[in-house]
PANU-230140 format. One record per atom (N, C-alpha, C, O): atom name; residue in one letter; x, y, z. Coordinates in pm, whole numbers, plus 50000, padded with zeros to 5 digits. Layout:
+-------+--------+-------+-------+-------+
| atome | residu |     u |     v |     w |
+-------+--------+-------+-------+-------+
|    CA |      a |     X |     Y |     Z |
...
+-------+--------+-------+-------+-------+
//
This chain:
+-------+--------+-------+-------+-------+
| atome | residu |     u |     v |     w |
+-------+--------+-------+-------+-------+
|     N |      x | 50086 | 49884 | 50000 |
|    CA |      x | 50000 | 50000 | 50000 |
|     C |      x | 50091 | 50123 | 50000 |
|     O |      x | 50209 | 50119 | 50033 |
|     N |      x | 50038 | 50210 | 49968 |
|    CA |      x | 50112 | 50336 | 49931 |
|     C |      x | 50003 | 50476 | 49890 |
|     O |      x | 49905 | 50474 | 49816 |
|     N |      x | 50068 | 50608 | 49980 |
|    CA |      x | 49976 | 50692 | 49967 |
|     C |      x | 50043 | 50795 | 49791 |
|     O |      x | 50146 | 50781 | 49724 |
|     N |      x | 49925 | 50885 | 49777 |
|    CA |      x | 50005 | 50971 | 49666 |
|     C |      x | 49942 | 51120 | 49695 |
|     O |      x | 49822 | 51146 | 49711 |
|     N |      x | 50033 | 51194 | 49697 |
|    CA |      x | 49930 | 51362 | 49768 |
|     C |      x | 49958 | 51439 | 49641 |
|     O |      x | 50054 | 51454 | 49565 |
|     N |      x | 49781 | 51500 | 49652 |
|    CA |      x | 49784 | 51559 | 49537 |
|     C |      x | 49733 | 51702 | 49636 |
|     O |      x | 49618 | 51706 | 49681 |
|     N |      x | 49804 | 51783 | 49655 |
|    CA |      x | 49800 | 51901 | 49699 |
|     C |      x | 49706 | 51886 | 49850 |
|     O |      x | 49719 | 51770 | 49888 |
|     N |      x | 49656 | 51931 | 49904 |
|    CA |      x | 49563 | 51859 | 50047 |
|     C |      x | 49505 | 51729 | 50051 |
|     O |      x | 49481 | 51665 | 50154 |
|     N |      x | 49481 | 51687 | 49911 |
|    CA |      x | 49407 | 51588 | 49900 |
|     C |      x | 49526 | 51417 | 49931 |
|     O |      x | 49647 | 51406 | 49907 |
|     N |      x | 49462 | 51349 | 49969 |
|    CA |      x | 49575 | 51218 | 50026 |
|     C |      x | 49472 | 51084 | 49977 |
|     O |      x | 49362 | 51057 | 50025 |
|     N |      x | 49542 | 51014 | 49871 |
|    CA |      x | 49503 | 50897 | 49825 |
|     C |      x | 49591 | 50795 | 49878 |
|     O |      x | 49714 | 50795 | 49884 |
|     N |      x | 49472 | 50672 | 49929 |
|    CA |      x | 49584 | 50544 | 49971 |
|     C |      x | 49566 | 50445 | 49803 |
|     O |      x | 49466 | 50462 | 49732 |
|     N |      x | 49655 | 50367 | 49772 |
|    CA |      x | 49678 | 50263 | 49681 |
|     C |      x | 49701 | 50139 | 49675 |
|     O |      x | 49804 | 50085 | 49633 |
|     N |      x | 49645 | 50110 | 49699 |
|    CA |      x | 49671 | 49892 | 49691 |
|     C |      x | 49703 | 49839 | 49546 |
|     O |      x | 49691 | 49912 | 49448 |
|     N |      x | 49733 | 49739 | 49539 |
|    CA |      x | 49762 | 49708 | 49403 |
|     C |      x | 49829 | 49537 | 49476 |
|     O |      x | 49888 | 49494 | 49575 |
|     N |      x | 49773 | 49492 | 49357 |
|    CA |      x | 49785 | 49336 | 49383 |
|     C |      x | 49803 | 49230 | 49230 |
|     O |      x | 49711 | 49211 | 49151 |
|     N |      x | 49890 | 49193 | 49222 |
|    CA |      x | 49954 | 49105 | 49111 |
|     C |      x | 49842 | 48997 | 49077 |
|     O |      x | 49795 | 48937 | 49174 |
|     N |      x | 49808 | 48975 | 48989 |
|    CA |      x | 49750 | 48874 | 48944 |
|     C |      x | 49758 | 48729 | 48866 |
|     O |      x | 49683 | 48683 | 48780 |
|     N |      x | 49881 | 48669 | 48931 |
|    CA |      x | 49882 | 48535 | 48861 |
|     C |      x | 49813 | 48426 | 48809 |
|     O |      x | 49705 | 48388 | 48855 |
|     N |      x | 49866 | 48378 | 48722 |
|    CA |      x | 49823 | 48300 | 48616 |
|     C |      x | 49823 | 48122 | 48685 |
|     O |      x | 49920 | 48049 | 48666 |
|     N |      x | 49693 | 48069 | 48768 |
|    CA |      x | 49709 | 47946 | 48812 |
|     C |      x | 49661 | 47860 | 48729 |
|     O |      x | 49621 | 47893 | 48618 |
|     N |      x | 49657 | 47730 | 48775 |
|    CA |      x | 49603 | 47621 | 48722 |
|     C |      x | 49474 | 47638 | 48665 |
|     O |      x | 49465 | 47594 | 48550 |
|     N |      x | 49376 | 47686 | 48710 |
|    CA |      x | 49266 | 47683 | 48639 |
|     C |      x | 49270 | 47785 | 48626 |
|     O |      x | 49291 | 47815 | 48744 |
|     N |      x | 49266 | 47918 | 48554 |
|    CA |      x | 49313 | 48045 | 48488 |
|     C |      x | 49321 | 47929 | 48345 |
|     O |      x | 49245 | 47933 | 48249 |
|     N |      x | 49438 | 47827 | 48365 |
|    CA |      x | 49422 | 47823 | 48183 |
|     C |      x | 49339 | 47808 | 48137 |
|     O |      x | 49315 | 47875 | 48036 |
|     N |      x | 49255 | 47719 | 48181 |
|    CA |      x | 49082 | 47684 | 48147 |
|     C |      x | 49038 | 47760 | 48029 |
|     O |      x | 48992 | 47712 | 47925 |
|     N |      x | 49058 | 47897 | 48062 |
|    CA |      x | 49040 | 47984 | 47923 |
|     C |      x | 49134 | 48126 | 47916 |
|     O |      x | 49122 | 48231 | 47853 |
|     N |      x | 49214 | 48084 | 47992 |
|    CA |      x | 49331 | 48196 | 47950 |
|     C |      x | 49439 | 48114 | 47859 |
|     O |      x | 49486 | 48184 | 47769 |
|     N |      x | 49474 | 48023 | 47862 |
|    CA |      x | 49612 | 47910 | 47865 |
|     C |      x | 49651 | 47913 | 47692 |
|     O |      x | 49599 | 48000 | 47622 |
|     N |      x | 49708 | 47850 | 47656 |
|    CA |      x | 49772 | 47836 | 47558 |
|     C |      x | 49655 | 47742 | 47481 |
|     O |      x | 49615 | 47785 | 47373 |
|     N |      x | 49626 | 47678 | 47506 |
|    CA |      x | 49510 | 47582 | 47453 |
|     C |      x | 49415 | 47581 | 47532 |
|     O |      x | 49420 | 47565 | 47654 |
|     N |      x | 49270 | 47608 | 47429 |
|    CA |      x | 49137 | 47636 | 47533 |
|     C |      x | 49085 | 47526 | 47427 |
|     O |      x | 49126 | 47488 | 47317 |
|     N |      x | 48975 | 47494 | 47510 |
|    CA |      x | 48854 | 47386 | 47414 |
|     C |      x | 48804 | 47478 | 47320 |
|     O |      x | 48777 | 47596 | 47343 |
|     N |      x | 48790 | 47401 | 47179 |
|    CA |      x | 48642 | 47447 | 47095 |
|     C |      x | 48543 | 47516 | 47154 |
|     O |      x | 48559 | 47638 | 47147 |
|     N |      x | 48437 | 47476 | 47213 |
|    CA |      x | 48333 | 47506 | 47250 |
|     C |      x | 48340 | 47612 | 47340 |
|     O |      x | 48258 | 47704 | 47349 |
|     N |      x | 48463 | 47592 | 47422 |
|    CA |      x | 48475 | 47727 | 47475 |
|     C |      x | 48584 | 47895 | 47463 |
|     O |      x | 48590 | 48003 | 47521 |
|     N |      x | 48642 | 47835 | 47366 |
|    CA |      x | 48695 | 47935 | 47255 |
|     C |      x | 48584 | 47997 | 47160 |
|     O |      x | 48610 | 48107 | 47112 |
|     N |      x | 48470 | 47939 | 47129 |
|    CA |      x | 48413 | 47997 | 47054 |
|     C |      x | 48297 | 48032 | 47170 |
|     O |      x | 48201 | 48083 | 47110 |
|     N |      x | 48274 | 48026 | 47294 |
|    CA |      x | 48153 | 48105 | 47376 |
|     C |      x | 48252 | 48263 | 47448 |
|     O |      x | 48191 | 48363 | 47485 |
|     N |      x | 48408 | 48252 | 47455 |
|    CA |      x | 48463 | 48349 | 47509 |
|     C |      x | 48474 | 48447 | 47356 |
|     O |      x | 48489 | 48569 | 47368 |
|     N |      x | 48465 | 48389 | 47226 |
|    CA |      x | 48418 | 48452 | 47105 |
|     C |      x | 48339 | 48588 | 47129 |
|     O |      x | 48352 | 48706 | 47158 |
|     N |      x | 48233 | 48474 | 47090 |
|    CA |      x | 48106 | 48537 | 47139 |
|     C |      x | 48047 | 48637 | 47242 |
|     O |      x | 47984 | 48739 | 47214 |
|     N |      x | 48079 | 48587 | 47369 |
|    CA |      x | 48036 | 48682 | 47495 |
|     C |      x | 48168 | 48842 | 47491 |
|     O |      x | 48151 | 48961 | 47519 |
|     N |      x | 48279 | 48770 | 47448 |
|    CA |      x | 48348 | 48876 | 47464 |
|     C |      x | 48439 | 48879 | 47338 |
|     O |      x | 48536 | 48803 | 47334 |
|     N |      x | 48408 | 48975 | 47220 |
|    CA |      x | 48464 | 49002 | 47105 |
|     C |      x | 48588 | 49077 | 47128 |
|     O |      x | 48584 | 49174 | 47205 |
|     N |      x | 48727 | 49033 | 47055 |
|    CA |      x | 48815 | 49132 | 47057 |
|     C |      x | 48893 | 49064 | 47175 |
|     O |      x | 49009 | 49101 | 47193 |
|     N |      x | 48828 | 48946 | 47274 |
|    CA |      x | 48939 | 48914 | 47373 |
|     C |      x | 49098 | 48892 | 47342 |
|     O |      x | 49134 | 48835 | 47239 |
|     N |      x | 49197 | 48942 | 47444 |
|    CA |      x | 49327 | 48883 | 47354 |
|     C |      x | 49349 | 48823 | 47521 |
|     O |      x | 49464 | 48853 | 47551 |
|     N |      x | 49306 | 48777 | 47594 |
|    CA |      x | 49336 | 48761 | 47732 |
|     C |      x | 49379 | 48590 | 47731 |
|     O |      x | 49346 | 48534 | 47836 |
|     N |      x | 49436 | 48516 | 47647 |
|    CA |      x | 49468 | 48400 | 47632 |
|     C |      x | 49599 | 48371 | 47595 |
|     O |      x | 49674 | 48468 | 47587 |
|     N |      x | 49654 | 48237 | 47565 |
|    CA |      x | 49821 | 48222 | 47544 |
|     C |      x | 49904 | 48234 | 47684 |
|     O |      x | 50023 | 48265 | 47680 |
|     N |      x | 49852 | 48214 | 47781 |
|    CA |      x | 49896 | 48239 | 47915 |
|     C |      x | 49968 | 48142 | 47952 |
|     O |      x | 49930 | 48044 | 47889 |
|     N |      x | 50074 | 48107 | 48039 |
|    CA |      x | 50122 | 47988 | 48130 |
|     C |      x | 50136 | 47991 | 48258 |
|     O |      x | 50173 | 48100 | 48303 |
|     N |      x | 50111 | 47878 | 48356 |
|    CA |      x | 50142 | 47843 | 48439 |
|     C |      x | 50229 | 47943 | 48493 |
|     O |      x | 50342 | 47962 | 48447 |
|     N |      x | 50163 | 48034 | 48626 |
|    CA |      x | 50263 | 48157 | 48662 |
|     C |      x | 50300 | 48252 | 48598 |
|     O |      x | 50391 | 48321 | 48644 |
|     N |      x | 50250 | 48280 | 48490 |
|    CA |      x | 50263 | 48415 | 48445 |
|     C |      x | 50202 | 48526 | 48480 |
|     O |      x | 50084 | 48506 | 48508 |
|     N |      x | 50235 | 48632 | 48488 |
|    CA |      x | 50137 | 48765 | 48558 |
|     C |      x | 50059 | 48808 | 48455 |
|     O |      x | 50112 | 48848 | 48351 |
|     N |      x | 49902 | 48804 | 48474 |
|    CA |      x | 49799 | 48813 | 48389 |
|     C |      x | 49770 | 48976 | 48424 |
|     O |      x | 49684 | 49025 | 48351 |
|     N |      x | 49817 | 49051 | 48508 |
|    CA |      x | 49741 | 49152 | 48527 |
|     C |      x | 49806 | 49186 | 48647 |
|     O |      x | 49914 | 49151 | 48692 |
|     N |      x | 49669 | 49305 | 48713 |
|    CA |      x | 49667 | 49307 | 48850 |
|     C |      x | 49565 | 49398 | 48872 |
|     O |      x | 49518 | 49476 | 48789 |
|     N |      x | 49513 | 49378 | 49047 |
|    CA |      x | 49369 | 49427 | 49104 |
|     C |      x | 49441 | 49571 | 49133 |
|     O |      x | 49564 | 49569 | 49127 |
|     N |      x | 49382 | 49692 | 49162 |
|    CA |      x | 49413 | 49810 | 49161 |
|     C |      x | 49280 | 49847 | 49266 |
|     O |      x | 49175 | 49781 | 49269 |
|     N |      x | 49310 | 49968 | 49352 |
|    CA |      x | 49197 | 49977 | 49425 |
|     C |      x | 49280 | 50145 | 49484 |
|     O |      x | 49399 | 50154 | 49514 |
|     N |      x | 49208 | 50229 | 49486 |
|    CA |      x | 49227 | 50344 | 49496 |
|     C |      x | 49111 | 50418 | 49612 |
|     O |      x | 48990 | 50409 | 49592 |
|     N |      x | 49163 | 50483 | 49723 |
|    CA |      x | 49070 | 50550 | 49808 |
|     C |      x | 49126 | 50696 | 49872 |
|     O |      x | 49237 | 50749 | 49875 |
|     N |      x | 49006 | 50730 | 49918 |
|    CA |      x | 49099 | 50863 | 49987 |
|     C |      x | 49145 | 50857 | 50153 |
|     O |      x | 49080 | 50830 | 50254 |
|     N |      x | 49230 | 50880 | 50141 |
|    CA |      x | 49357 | 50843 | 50302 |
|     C |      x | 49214 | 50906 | 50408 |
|     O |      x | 49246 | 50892 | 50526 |
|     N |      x | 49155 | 50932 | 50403 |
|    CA |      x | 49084 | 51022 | 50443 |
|     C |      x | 48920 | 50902 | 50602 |
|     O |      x | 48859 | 50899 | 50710 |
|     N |      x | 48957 | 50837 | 50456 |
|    CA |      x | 48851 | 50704 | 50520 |
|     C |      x | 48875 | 50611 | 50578 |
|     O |      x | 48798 | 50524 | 50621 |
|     N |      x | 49033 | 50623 | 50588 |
|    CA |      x | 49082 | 50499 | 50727 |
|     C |      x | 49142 | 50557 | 50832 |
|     O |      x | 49130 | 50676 | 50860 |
|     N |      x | 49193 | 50494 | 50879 |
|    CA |      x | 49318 | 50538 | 51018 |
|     C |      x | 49431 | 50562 | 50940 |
|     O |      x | 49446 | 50504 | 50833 |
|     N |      x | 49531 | 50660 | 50993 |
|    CA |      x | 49667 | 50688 | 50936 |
|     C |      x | 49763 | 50525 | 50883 |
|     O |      x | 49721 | 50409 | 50890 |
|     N |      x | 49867 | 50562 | 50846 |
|    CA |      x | 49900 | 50396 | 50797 |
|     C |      x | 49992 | 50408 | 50895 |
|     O |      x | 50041 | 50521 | 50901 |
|     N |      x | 50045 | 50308 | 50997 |
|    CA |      x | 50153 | 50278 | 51065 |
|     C |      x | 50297 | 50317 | 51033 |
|     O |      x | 50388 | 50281 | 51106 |
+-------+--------+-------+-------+-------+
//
C-alpha cells in the first residue's frame, strides 16, 4: 500500500499482482477447448486475454481511496 498527495488531498493505493494458476488456463492458457473458445468469442469480442502459462502475471487488482477514510497507515 502506498499513499500519493495531490496538493491537500491524500490517496491510499493497493495494488495486487494477478497470477496465472492452474485453472486460469481453462480459458486463459495456451490451449482452450472448441466450444469454449468459441463462447469466450462470442460473449466477449476482441478478447486477447489468452496464450497464458502456468505463473505468468495476467494483470493486477488496483483499488484506489481517499487516506481520508481509514486510520493513518503505521
Amino acid at each position: 500500500m502506498f499513499e500519493i498527495r495531490r496538493g491537500d488531498a491524500v490517496e491510499r493505493h493497493y495494488m495486487r499482482a494477478i497470477p496465472t494458476d492452474a485453472l486460469c488456463l481453462t480459458c486463459h492458457g495456451e490451449t482452450v477447448a472448441p466450444e469454449l473458445a468459441a463462447a469466450i468469442a462470442r460473449n466477449y469480442p476482441g478478447d486477447q486475454a489468452t496464450g497464458f502459462k502456468l505463473g505468468q502475471l495476467r494483470g493486477a487488482f488496483s483499488v484506489v481511496w481517499p487516506a481520508t477514510s481509514l486510520p493513518p497507515t503505521p
